[in-house]
C-alpha positions, 0 to 999 in steps of 0.5 A, a space after each residue: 613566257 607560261 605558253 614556253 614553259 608549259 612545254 618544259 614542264 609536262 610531265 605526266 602521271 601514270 596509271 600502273 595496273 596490276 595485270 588485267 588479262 582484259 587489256 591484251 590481245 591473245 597474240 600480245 607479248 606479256 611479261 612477268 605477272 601479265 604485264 603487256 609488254 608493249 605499254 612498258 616500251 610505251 611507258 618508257 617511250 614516253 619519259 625518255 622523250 620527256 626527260 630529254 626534252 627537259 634535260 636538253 630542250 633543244 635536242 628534241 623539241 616534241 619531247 613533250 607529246 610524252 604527255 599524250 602517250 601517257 594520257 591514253 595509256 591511262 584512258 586505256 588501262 582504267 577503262 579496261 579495269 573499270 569494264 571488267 570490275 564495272 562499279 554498280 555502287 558508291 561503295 564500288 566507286 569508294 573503293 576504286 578511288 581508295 585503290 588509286 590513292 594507295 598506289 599514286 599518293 605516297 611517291 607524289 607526297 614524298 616528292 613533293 616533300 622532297 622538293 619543298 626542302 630542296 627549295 628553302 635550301 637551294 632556290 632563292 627566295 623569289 622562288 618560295 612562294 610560287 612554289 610552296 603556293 603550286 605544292 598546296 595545289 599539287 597536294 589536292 591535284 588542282 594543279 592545272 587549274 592554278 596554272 591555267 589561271 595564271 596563264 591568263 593573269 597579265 602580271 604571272 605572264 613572267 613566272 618561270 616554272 617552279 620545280 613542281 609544276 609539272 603536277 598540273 598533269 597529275 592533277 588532270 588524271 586524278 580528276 579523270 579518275 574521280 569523274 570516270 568510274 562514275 560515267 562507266 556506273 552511270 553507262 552500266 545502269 543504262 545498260 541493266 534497265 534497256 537490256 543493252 550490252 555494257 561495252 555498247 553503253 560504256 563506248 557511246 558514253 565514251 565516244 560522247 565525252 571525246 568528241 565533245 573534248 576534243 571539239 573543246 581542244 580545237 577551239 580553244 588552242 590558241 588560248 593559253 590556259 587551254 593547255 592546262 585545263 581538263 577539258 581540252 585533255 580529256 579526249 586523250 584519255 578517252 581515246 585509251 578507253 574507246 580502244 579498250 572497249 573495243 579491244 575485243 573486235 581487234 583480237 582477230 587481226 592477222 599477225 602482219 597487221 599487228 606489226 604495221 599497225 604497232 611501227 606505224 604508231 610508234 612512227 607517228 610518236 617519233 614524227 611528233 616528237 622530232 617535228 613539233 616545237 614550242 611554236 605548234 598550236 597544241 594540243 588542239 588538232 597537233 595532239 592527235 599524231 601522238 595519241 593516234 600513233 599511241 592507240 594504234 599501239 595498245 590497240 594491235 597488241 603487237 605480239 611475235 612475229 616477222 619483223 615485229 618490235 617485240 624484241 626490241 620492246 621486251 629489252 629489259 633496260 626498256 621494261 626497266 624504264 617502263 615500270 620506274 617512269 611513275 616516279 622518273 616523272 615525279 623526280 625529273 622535273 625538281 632536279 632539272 630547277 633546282 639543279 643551276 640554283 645548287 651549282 650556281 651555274 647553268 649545269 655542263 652535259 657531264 653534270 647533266 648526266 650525273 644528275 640523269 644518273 641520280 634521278 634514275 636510282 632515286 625513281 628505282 629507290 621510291 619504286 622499290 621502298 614507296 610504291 611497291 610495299 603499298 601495291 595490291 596490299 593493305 598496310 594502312 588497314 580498312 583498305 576504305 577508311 584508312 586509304 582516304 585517311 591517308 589521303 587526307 593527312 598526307 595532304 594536310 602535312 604537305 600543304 602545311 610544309 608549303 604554307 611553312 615555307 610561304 611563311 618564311 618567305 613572306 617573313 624574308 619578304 617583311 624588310 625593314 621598309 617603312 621604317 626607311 621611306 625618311 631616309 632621305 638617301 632611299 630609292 629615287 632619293 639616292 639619285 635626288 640628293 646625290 647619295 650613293 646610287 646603288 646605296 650603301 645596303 639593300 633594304 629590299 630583297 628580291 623577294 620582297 620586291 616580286 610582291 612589292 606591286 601586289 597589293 596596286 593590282 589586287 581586288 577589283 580596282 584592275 579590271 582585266 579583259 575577257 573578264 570587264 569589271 562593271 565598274 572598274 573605277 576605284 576613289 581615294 583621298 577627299 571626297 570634299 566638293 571643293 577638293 582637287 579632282 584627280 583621274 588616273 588612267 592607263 593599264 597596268 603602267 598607269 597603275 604602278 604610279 598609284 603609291 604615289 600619287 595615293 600618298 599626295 592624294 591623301 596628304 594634300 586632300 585631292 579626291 582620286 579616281 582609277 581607271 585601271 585595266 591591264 594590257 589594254 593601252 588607252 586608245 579611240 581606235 580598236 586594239 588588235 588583240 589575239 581574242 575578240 573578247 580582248 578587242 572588244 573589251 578594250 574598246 568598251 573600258 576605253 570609251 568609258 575611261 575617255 567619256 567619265 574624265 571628259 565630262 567629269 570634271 576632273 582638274 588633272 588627269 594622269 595618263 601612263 600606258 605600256 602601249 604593245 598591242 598595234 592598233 586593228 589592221 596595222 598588224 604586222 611589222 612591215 606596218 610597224 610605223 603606220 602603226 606608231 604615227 596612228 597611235 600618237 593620233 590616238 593620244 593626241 585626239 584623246 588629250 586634246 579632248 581632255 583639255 577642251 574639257 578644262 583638265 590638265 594633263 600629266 604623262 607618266 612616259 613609259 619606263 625601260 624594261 628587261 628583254 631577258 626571262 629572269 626577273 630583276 628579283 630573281 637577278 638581286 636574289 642571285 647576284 646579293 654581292 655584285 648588284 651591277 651583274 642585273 643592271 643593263 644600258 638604257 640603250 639596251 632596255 629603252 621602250 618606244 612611247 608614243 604616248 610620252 613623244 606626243 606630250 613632249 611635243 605638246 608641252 613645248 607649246 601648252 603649259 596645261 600638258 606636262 610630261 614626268 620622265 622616270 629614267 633619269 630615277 631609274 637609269 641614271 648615268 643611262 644605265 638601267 639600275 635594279 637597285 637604286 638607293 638600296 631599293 629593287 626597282 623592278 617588281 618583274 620585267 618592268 613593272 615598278 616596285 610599290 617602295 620605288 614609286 613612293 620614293 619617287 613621291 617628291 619628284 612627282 609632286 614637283 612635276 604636279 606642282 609645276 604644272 598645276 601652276 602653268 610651268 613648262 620646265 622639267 624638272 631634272 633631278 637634283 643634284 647635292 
């Protein structure tokens, strides 16, 4: 889902510069104070194309390139301020960076404040953390690095946005405005000592990091984190700076070349805009018809002339758009989130257009009272010293309002649980003995449930591919000789049954081992990920995990799986059942493995799952008064289980092997609930919260007893 998302929240910064005579040609159309007009109409290109795509996905499904136009307006910009004011010292650099905050800080902070209260006050809980977590990231522009981590975290696959995650590409250009003017000082000293012009220097410098990042970008499309990361974007900024260090070869161009070369860019933007989609590779090699069409503008300067853009350009309403789209970009993406939250429905296009509407005065009033009273002045004193003193308070009290509202959420999230886990009427317990099966109150709220499985995943008892733990092994319970041996293996739906069998392993003395890793089902056979890393990963944990509990003693051995992934060369869907009959041979040569080594085997089967984006925290917190709405039929949310069908097949005829079924716990009446016995039984989309899975506890202990015993029988829940 972060892949599709990424897409609905690119809304990029912008530099504005005061005017710079260096950035435009001699023919090139200009407004008041200098300003070229062309960049405007870019600037106002960019963010109607963005806001559209945010406000109506589907009516411009490329809108998001806007974010490429930005990013070599602002290469193009700095890169002509820093040629014509080149910084020879770190003073010269500290004042640069004091400029850049003044003029970009107080509008980012003062949204960002903004949104927080509008979040405690209009999203539901499930959504605080998230954002008060993205808002501390924001405030210190780590941003896209925080989302490209998440993209690549197995249990943040399900996230939505959150209303300020479109700060990741602020974060990207303000660390391009750190890192830049020091590569432009660094290519001036060149320049002093070798007796060499500083446009040759500052263009070999330039030329050096595009290539490299755009090389970077080509490599690594196919990864999701490789959206959000600096590397793969910042070729897109360099290639503004390579047009302005050779801006001064293209003031000769014949007028006609000048029009041709300004419609044609803008062609290109608009061809990327109307063609592309969720689904284009991107950035990577879609990234350069944007940025090609958007240098090819800023590049020709298009003045007057025949059959020029000009007039169309210097439209007020679009020089208008052009100087408020700073903080359009800040405002739009908040009122787009939080906007269903407030209404409580998804939003009709009259709707849609009023909240346009206030997202417009609202980006004309923080231009009018925030940006421009900071701009070109003083206010804050020292211009140095004051400026990184606001810098740092400013984000110190944004940061402090997000830990704030983490605070409340975490104290929302505190329910009364473990005070509950007696009741005999809690979670599974309703379905066991008979109780009302939503339950009478919901002990756990939404919120507290998307944090409910946390603490099982967290620390170095998972292991994740691409990043293979050494040793990814975890011991609980006993470490007596004579204790009941205990292995737990699968992916992450082997390790959202460990609160229960953690419990029994302590109460009963048992001595448990883990092995756990995420997305990677247990097989002898290679599992066709998208990356070899990931394949090979998961052959190398496989391997370990199958040979350590074969020859390592163990009396029982627990196995769950979401097995997803097809196995190598059964790719694809007209392999689909070849792929599911050579899986169950997988499973059955693994657990008769396993038993010729002396264990007995317990299958935890597979648990249903919800198809939909929003979470069954999100449904709870959303629904309080009709829990029903988040429920959905078993027929409707039932996943395959090749795993469990070969223990159901080889229980008939070995009592060593046993079979735990959750669903009748979990969609009694086969209908998938997510509250049963007050208690939220999905942390996400379908992993089991920790709370359910302790109230599973005792059914769980049967399945355990009655196997250790040699009995077949499966249980089913009892009733009164």
């Amino acid at each position: 889902m972060i892949r599709i998302l990424l897409r609905v929240t690119s809304a990029p910064e912008q530099i504005v510069s005061g005017p710079d005579r260096s950035t435009a040609g001699p023919d090139a159309g200009t407004g008041a104070g200098g300003v070229r007009l062309d960049i405007q109409a870019l600037r106002a290109l960019a963010v109607a194309l963005v806001v559209v795509f945010h406000f109506w996905p589907s009516a411009l499904s490329g809108g998001y390139v806007g974010v490429d136009v930005f990013f070599v307006i602002s290469g193009f910009l700095i890169t002509g301020h820093l040629l014509k004011h080149p910084p020879a010292t770190p003073r010269d650099l500290a004042e640069f960076w004091g400029r850049r905050i003044r003029r970009l800080l107080p509008a980012a902070l003062t949204v960002l404040v903004a949104t927080l209260a509008a979040t405690w006050w209009l999203a539901p809980s499930t959504m605080w953390l998230g954002t008060a977590k993205q808002a501390v990231a924001s405030a210190v522009y780590v941003q896209n690095w925080l989302l490209a981590d998440e993209s690549v975290d197995y249990l943040a696959a399900d996230n939505v946005a959150t209303p300020v995650q479109h700060y990741w590409s602020l974060s990207i250009e303000e660390q391009f405005y750190l890192g830049w003017p020091v590569l432009v000082l660094v290519a001036a000293l060149v320049a002093r000592r070798a007796g060499l012009g500083l446009r040759r220097c500052v263009g070999v410098a330039v030329l050096a990091v595009l290539a490299t990042s755009l090389l970077w970008s080509f490599l690594q499309r196919d990864d999701p984190a490789g959206y959000f990361v600096t590397w793969t974007r910042t070729w897109e900024l360099a290639a503004g700076g390579l047009v302005a260090v050779a801006l001064p070869r293209l003031q000769g161009l014949p007028s006609a070349v000048r029009v041709l070369g300004a419609w044609l860019g803008l062609a290109l933007v608009a061809l990327a805009a109307l063609r592309y989609d969720a689904a284009t590779a991107f950035p990577g090699t879609a990234a350069l018809v944007p940025v090609l069409g958007t240098a090819l503008v800023v590049a020709v300067s298009v003045g007057p002339g025949r059959a020029s853009p000009l007039p169309a350009i210097a439209l007020r309403p679009v020089q208008e758009l052009g100087g408020i789209s700073y903080a359009v970009y800040l405002w739009h993406w908040p009122v787009v989130v939080l906007l269903p939250f407030a209404l409580g429905e998804e939003p009709a296009t009259w709707q849609l257009l009023l909240a346009l509407a206030a997202v417009l005065v609202l980006s004309y009033l923080t231009k009018v009272l925030v940006e421009d009273p900071l701009r070109g002045r003083r206010p804050l004193g020292v211009p140095l010293r004051r400026s990184f003193v606001f810098a740092v308070v400013g984000a110190v009290l944004v940061a402090g309002g997000a830990v704030a509202v983490r605070h409340q959420a975490l104290e929302a999230q505190r329910a009364p649980v473990a005070g509950e886990l007696a009741d005999p009427c809690l979670g599974a317990g309703a379905v066991v003995n008979g109780c009302d099966v939503q339950g009478e109150r919901l002990v756990t709220t939404g919120a507290f449930a998307a944090t409910d499985m946390k603490s099982v995943y967290n620390g170095r008892c998972t292991s994740s591919l691409g990043s293979l733990r050494a040793d990814p092994t975890c011991h609980y319970g006993s470490d007596a000789d004579d204790a009941l041996r205990v292995a737990m293996v699968g992916n992450s739906h082997a390790a959202h049954w460990l609160p229960a069998f953690r419990g029994l392993a302590e109460d009963r003395a048992w001595s448990l081992t883990t092995y756990f890793v995420f997305e990677c089902h247990t097989a002898d056979r290679l599992v066709a990920f998208p990356e070899q890393v990931q394949t090979d990963d998961c052959e190398t944990f496989n391997e370990r995990a199958v040979d350590e509990v074969a020859d390592g003693g163990f009396d029982m051995v627990v196995l769950a799986n979401r097995t997803l992934v097809p196995l190598v060369g059964l790719e694809g869907e007209d392999l689909a059942e070849e792929n599911r009959r050579a899986t169950e041979a997988s499973y059955r040569r693994i657990i008769t493995r396993w038993l010729d080594a002396g264990s007995r085997v317990l299958v935890m089967r597979d648990n249903p799952r919800r198809q939909e984006e929003e979470t069954v925290p999100q449904c709870v917190d959303l629904h309080p008064d009709d829990l029903a709405a988040c429920d959905r039929p078993l027929a409707e949310a039932d996943v395959a289980d090749p795993e469990g069908d070969v223990a159901a097949e080889l229980a008939t005829t070995d009592p060593r092997v046993g079979l735990f079924d959750v669903r009748p716990y979990l969609c009694p009446d086969d209908t998938c609930r997510a509250v049963v016995g007050g208690v939220v039984t999905l942390a996400d989309l379908h992993h089991l919260t920790g709370t359910f899975v302790r109230t599973l506890r005792a059914p769980v202990a049967d399945a355990v007893d009655d196997l250790l015993a040699g009995d077949r029988r499966r249980r089913a829940p009892r009733a009164g």
